[in-house]
C-alpha positions, 0 to 999 in steps of 0.5 A: 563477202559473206561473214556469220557473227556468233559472238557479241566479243567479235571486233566487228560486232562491236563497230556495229554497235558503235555506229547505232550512234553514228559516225559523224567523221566517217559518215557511216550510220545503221539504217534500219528496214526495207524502206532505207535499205532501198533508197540508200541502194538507189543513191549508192550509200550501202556499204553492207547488209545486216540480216538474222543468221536465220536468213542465211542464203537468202541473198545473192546479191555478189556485189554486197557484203553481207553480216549474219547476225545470231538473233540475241545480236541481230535484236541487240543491234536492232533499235525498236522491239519490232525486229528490222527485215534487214540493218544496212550500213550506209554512208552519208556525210554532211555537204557543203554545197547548199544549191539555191533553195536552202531549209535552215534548222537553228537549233531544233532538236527533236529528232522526229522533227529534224527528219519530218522536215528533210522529207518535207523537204525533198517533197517540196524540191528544196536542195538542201537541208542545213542544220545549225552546230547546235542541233540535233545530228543527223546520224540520230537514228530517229532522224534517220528513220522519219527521213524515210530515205529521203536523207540520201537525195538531198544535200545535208549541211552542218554551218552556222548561219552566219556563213550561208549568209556570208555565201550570198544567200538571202536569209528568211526567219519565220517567226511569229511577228514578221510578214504575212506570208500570203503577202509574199508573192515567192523568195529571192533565190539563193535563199536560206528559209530559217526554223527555230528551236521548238521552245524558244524559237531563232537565236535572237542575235540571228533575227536581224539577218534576213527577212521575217515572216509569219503564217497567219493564225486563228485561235492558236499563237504557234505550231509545231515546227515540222507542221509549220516548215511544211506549210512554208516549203509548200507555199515557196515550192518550185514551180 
C-alpha cells in the first residue's frame, strides 16, 4: 500500500506522532534512518516506511506500506534537525525468555547508556538485555537510535530482579567494593551480570543477591556505566 499525507489533521498522521514515544503495549515505535530501516528489515520488525513526498515513486518495494509525508510533516516527525533518509515503523516488544547469558540494568536511566549497552551487548554474545521497572524504556528514541539495530537481535525484558532470580539465575552485582574481576576465571551460567543507576549505583535491598564484583582502578574510584559494562561483557565474553 502506498498513501501521500498532506495534512497534520490526518488520523493516521496523528498515530505517527504518538509512536515517536513509543507503544510499549503494542510494541511499535519509529526508527529513524538507513542503519535501522536495515537491521529491522533482516529481523522482520518493518511494519511500513515513511519517506519526504518528494521521494514519491522511489520505492518499489510491494510487499511494504509505505507513507509520503509533505516535508512540514515528514521534518515534524523526524526527532533531530538533520532530517532522516527514511522513518520506519518497527515492532518490537519486551520478551520473556532471557537465554543463559542475561546483562541486567537496575535503574540506569540515561537513554544513550541503555542503548550503548544492548550493542555492547550484542557485540559480545550475550542473549539478553533486561531492564528493571524503573529504568529507562526502551521505546525512548535515544535508546533506539544508540542501539544502532542491535535491539532487533537480541532479547529485550522488563522484570524485576527478584524474579530472574527466582528463574534460576546466578546473580553478579558490579560495584565498587566486590571481587576483582581479574580474580574470576568466568561466570556460572545462567547468570544475570547486574549495573546499577548512574548516580547511585544497585538498589541496595538487591546487593545480597548474588556475587560482587569489581573492576580494578588507578586514579579514579568509577566509571561510566556503559564504559564499565563493556569492560565486564568482554572480560565474560563467550568463547
Amino acid at each position: 500500500m502506498v498513501k501521500v499525507i498532506e495534512s497534520k489533521e490526518n488520523s493516521f498522521y496523528k498515530e505517527l506522532l504518538k509512536l515517536k514515544k513509543g507503544d510499549a503495549e503494542k510494541g511499535l515505535f519509529l526508527a529513524e534512518g538507513d542503519d535501522l530501516f536495515v537491521e529491522a528489515k533482516k529481523a522482520g520488525a518493518v511494519k511500513g516506511i515513511i519517506l519526504p513526498l518528494q521521494k514519491y515513486g522511489t520505492v518499489n518495494d510491494t510487499n511494504i506500506d509505505v507513507y509520503f509525508l509533505k516535508e512540514h510533516l515528514y521534518r515534524e516527525l523526524a526527532s533531530y534537525k538533520s532530517l532522516p533518509p527514511v522513518i520506519s515503523i518497527c515492532q518490537k516488544s519486551y520478551d520473556s525468555e532471557f537465554g543463559d547469558r542475561v546483562i541486567y540494568l537496575d535503574g540506569v536511566q540515561d537513554p544513550g547508556n541503555c542503548g550503548t549497552i544492548i550493542r555492547t551487548a550484542l557485540a559480545f554474545s550475550y542473549s539478553a538485555v533486561v531492564l528493571s521497572k524503573d529504568a529507562v524504556s526502551l521505546y525512548n528514541n535515544k535508546v533506539i537510535q544508540s542501539t544502532k539495530g542491535a535491539l532487533f537481535h537480541l532479547s529485550i525484558g522488563r522484570e524485576s530482579l527478584e524474579v530472574l532470580k527466582s528463574m534460576g539465575y546466578n546473580i553478579y552485582l558490579t560495584t565498587l567494593s566486590g571481587v576483582d574481576e581479574k580474580k574470576i576465571t568466568s561466570l556460572q551460567e545462567p547468570f544475570c551480570l547486574v549495573f546499577g543507576n548512574e548516580g547511585t549505583g544497585i538498589r541496595k535491598e538487591h546487593l545480597g543477591m548474588g556475587k560482587q564484583l569489581k573492576i580494578s582502578m588507578n586514579g579514579i574510584d568509577s566509571l561510566n556505566v556503559a564504559v564499565s559494562s563493556g569492560i565486564f561483557m568482554y572480560r565474560f565474553q563467550k568463547e
